[in-house]
DSSP file (Angstrom, degrees, kcal/mol; ACC not computed):
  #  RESIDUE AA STRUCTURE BP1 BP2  ACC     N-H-->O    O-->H-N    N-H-->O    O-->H-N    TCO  KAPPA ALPHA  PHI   PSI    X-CA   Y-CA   Z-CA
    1    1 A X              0   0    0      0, 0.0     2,-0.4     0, 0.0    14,-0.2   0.000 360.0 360.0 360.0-158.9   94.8   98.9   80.5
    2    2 A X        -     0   0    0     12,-1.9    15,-0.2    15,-0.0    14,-0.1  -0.931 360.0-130.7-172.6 172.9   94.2   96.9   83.4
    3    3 A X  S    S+     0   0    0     -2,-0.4     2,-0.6    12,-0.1     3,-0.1  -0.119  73.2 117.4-127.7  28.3   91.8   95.8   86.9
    4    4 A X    >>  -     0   0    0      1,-0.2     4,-1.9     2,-0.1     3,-1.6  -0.855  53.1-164.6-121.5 106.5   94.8   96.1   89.1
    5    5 A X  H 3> S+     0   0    0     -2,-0.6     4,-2.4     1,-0.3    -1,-0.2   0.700  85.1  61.8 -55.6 -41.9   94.1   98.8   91.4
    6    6 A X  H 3> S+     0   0    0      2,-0.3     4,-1.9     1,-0.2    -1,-0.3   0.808 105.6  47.6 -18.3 -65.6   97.5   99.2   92.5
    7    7 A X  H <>>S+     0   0    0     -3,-1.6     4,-2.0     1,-0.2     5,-1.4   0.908 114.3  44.4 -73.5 -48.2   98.6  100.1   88.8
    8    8 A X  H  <5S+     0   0    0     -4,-1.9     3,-0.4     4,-0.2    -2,-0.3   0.918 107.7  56.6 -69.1 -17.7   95.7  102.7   88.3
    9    9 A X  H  <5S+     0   0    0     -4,-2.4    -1,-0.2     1,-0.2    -2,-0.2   0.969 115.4  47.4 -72.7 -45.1   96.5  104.2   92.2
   10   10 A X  H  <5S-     0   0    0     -4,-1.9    34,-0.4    -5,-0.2    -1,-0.2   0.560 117.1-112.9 -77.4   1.7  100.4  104.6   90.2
   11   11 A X  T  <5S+     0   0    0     -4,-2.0    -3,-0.2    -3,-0.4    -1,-0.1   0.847  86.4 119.4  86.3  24.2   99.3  106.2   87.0
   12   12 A X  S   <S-     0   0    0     -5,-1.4     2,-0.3     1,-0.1    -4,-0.2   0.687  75.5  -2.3-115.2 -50.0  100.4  103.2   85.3
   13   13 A X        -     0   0    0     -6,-1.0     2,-0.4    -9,-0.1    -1,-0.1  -0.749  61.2-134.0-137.6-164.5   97.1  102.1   83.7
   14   14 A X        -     0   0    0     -2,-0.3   -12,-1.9    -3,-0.1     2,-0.5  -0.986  15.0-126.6-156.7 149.2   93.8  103.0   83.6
   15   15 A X        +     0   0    0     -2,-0.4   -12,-0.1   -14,-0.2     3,-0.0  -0.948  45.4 147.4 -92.5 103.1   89.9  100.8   84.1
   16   16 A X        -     0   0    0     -2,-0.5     3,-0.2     1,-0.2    -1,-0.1   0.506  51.3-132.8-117.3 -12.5   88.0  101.8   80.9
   17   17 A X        -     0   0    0    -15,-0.2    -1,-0.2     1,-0.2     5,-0.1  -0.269  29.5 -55.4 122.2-164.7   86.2   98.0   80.7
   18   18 A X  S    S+     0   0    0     -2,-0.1    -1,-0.2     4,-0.1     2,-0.1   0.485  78.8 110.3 -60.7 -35.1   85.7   95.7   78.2
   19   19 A X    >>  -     0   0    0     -3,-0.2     4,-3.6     1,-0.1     3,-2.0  -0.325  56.6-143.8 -44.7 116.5   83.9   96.7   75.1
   20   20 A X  H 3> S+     0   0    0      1,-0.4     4,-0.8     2,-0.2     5,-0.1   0.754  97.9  64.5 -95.7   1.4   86.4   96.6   72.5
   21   21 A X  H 34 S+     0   0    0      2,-0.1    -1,-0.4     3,-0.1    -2,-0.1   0.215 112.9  46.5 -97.5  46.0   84.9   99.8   70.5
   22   22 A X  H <> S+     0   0    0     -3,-2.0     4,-1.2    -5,-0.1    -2,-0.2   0.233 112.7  42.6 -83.9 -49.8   86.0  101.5   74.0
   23   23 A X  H  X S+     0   0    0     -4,-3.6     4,-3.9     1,-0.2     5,-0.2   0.899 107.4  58.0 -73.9 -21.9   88.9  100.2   74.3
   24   24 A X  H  X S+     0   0    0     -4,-0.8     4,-0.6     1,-0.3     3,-0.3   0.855 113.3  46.0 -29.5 -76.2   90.1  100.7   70.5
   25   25 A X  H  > S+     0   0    0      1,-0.2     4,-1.8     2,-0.2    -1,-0.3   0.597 114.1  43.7 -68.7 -41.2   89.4  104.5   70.9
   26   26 A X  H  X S+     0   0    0     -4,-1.2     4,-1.3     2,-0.2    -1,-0.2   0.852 111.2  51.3 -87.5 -33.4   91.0  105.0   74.1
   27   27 A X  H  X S+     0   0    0     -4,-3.9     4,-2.2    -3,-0.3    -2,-0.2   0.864 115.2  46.2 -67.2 -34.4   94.5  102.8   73.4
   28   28 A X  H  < S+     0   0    0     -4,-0.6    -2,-0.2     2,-0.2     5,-0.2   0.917 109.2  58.1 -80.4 -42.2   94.9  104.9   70.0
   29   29 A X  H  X S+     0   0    0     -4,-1.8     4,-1.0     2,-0.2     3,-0.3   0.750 111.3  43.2  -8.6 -63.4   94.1  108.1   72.4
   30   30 A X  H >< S+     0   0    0     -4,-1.3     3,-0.5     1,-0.2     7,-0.5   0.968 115.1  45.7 -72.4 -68.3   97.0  107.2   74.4
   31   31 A X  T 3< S+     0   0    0     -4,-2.2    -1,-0.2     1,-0.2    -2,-0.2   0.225 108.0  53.8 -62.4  33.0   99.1  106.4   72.0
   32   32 A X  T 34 S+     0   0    0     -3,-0.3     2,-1.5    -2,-0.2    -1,-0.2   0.592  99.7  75.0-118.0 -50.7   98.4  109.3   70.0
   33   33 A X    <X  -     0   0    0     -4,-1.0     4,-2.2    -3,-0.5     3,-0.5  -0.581  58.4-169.6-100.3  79.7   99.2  111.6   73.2
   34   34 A X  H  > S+     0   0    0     -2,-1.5     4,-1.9     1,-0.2     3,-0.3   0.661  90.1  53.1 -26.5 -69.7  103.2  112.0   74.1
   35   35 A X  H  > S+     0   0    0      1,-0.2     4,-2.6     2,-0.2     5,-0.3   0.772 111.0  39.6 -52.2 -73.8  102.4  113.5   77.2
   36   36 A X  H  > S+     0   0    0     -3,-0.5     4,-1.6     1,-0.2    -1,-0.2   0.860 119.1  51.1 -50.2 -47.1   99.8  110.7   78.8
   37   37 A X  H  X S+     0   0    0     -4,-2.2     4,-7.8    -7,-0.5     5,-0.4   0.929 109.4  40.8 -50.7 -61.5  101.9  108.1   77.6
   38   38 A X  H  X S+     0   0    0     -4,-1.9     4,-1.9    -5,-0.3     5,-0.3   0.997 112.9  62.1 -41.7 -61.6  105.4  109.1   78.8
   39   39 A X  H  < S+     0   0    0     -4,-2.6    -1,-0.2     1,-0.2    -2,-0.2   0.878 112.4  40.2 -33.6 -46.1  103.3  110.0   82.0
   40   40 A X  H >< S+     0   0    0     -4,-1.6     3,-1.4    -5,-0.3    -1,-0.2   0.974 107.4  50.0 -58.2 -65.4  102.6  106.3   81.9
   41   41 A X  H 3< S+     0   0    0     -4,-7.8    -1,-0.2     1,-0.2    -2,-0.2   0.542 117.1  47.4 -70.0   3.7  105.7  104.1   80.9
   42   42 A X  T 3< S+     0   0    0     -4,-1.9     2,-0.2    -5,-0.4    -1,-0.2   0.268  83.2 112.9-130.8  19.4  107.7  106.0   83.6
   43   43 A X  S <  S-     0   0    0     -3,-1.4   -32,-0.1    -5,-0.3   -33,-0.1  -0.472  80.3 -87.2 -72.3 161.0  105.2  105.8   86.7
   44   44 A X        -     0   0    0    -34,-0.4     2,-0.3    -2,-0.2    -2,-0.1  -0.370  38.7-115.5 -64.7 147.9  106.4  103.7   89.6
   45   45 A X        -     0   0    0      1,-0.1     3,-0.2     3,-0.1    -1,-0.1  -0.656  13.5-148.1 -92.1 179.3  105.7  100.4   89.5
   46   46 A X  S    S+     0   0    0     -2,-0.3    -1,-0.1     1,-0.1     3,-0.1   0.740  87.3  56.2-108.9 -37.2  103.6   99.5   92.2
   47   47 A X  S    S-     0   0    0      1,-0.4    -1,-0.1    -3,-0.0     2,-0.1  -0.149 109.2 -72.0-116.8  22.3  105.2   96.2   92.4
   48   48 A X        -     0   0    0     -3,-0.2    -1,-0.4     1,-0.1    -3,-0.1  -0.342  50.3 -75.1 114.4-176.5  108.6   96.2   92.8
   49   49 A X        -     0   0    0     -2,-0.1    -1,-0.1    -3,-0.1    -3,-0.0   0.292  63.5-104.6 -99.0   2.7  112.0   97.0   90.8
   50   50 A X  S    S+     0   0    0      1,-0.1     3,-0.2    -3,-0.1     4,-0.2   0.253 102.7  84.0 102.1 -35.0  112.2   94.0   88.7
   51   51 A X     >  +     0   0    0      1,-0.2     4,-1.8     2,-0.1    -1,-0.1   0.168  35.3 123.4-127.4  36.2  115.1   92.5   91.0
   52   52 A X  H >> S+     0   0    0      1,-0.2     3,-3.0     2,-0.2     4,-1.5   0.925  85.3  46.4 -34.1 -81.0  114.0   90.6   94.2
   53   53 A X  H 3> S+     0   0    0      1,-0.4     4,-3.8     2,-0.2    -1,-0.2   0.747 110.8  47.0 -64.1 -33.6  115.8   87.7   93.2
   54   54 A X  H 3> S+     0   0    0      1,-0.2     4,-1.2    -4,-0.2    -1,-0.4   0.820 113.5  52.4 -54.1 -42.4  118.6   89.2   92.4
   55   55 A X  H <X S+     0   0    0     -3,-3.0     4,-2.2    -4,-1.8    -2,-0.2   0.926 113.5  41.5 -35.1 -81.3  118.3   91.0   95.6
   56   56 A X  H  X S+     0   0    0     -4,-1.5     4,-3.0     2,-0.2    -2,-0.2   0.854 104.7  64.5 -59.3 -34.2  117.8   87.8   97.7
   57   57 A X  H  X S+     0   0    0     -4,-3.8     4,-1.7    -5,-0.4    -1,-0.2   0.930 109.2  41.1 -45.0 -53.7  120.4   86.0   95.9
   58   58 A X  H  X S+     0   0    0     -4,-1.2     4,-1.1    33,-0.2     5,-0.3   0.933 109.4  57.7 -52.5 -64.2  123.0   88.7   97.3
   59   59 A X  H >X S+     0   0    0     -4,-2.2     3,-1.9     2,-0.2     4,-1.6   0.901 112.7  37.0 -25.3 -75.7  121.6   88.8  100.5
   60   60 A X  H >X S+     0   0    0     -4,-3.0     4,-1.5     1,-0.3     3,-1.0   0.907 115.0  56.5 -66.3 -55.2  122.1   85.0  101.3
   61   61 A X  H 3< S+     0   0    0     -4,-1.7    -1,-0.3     1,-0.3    -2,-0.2   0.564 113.1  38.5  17.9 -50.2  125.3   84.9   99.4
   62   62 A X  H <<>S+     0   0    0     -3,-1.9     5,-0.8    -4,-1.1    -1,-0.3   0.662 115.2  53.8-107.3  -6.1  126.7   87.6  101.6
   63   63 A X  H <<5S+     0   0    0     -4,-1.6     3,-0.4    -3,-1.0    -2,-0.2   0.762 110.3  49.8 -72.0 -41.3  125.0   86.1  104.7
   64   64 A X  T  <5S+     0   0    0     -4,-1.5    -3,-0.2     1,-0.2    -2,-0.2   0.256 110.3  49.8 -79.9  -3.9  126.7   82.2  104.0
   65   65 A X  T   5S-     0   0    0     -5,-0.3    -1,-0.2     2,-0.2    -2,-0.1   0.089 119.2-110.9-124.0  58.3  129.6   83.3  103.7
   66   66 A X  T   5 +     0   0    0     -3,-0.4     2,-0.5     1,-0.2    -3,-0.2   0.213  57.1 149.0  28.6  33.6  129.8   85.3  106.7
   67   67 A X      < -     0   0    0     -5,-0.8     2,-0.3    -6,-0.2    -1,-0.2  -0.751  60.2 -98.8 -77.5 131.9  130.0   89.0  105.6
   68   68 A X        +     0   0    0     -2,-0.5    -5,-0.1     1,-0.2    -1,-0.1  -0.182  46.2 170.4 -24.1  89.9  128.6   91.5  107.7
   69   69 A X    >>  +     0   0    0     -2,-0.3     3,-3.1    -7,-0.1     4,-2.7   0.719  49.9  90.2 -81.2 -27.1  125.3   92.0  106.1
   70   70 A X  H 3> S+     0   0    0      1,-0.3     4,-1.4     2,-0.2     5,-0.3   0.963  84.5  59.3 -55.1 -48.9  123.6   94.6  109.3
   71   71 A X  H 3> S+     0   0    0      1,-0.2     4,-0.7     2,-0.2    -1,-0.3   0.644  99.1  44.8-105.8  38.5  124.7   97.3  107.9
   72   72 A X  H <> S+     0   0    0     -3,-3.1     4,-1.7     2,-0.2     5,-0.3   0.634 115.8  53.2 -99.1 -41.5  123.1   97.4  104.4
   73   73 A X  H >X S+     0   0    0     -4,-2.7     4,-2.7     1,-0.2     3,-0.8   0.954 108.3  48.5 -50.4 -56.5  120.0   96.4  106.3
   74   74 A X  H 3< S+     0   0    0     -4,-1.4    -2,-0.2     1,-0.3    -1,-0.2   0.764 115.1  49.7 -30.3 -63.8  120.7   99.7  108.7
   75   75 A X  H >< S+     0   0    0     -4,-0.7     3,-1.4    -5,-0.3    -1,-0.3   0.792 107.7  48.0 -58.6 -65.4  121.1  101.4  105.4
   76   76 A X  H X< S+     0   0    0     -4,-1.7     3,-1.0    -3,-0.8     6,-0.2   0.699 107.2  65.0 -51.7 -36.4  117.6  100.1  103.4
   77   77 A X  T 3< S+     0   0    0     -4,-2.7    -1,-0.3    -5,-0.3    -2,-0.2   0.575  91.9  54.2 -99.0  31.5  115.9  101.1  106.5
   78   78 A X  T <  S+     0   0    0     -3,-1.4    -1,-0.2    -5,-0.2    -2,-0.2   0.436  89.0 102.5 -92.7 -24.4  116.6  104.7  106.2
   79   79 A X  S X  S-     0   0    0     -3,-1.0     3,-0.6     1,-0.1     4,-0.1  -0.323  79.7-128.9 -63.4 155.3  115.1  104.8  102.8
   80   80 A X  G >  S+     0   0    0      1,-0.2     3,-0.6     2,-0.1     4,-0.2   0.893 103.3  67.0 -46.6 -48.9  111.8  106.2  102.5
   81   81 A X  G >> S+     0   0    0      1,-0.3     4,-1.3     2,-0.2     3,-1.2   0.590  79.4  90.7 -64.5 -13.2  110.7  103.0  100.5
   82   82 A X  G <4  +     0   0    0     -3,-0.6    -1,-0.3     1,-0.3    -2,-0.1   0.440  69.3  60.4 -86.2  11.5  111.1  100.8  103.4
   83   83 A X  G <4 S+     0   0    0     -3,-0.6    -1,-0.3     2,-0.1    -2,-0.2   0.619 112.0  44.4 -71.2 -48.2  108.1  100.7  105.0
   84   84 A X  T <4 S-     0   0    0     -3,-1.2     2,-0.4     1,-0.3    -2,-0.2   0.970 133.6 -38.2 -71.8 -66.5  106.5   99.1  101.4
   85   85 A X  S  < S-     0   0    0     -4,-1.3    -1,-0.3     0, 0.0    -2,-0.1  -0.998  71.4 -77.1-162.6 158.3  109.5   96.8  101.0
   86   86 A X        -     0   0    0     -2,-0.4     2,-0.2    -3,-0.1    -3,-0.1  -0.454  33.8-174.0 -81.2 161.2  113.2   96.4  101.5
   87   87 A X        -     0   0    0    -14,-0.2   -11,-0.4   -32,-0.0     2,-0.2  -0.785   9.9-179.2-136.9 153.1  115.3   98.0   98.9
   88   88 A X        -     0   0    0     -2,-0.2   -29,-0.1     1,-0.1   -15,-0.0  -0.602  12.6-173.0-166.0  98.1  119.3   97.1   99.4
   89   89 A X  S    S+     0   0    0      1,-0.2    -1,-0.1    -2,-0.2   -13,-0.0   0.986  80.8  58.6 -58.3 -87.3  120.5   99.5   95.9
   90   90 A X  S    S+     0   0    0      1,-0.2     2,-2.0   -18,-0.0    -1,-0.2   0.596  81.5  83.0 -51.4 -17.0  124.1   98.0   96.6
   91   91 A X        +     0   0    0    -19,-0.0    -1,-0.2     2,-0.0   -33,-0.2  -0.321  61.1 142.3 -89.3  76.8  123.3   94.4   96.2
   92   92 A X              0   0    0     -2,-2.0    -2,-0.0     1,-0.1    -3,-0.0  -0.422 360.0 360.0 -92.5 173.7  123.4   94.0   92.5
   93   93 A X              0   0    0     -2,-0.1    -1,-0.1   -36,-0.0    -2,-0.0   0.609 360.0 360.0 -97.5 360.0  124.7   91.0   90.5
């Protein structure tokens, strides 16, 4: 569970405090309960996809050696997500 407002706004965790005969009852709860759980491990994260660097690595990469990068940007900022942060799907390793 968690304090990270961020995660509880994404369904990702939940604030039940400290006390550990609360928390005991409420982790077994969850895991007890397919449904709440699933609901959990597959909410967005709130904090990215796991692969900034990987991301930036590509980016500079195709930027030093003088490929046309504009129009992947052109591309990321058509997504919906790009207003939170750029997303560039095609630059993988």
């Amino acid at each position: 569970m968690t304090e990270r407002p961020e995660v509880v706004d994404a369904g990702a965790g939940k604030v039940i405090g400290t006390d550990c005969d609360h928390i005991v009852p409420k982790v077994v709860a969850l895991m007890q309960n397919p449904v709440e759980y699933q609901k959990m491990i597959w909410a967005r994260n709130p904090f990215g996809d796991g692969h900034a660097a990987e991301q930036i690595v590509n980016i500079l990469a195709r930027l030093y050696s003088g490929e046309d990068h504009r129009s992947s940007l052109e591309s990321a900022r058509s997504q919906p997500e790009f207003s939170r942060s750029v997303v560039y799907p095609e630059f993988r390793l």
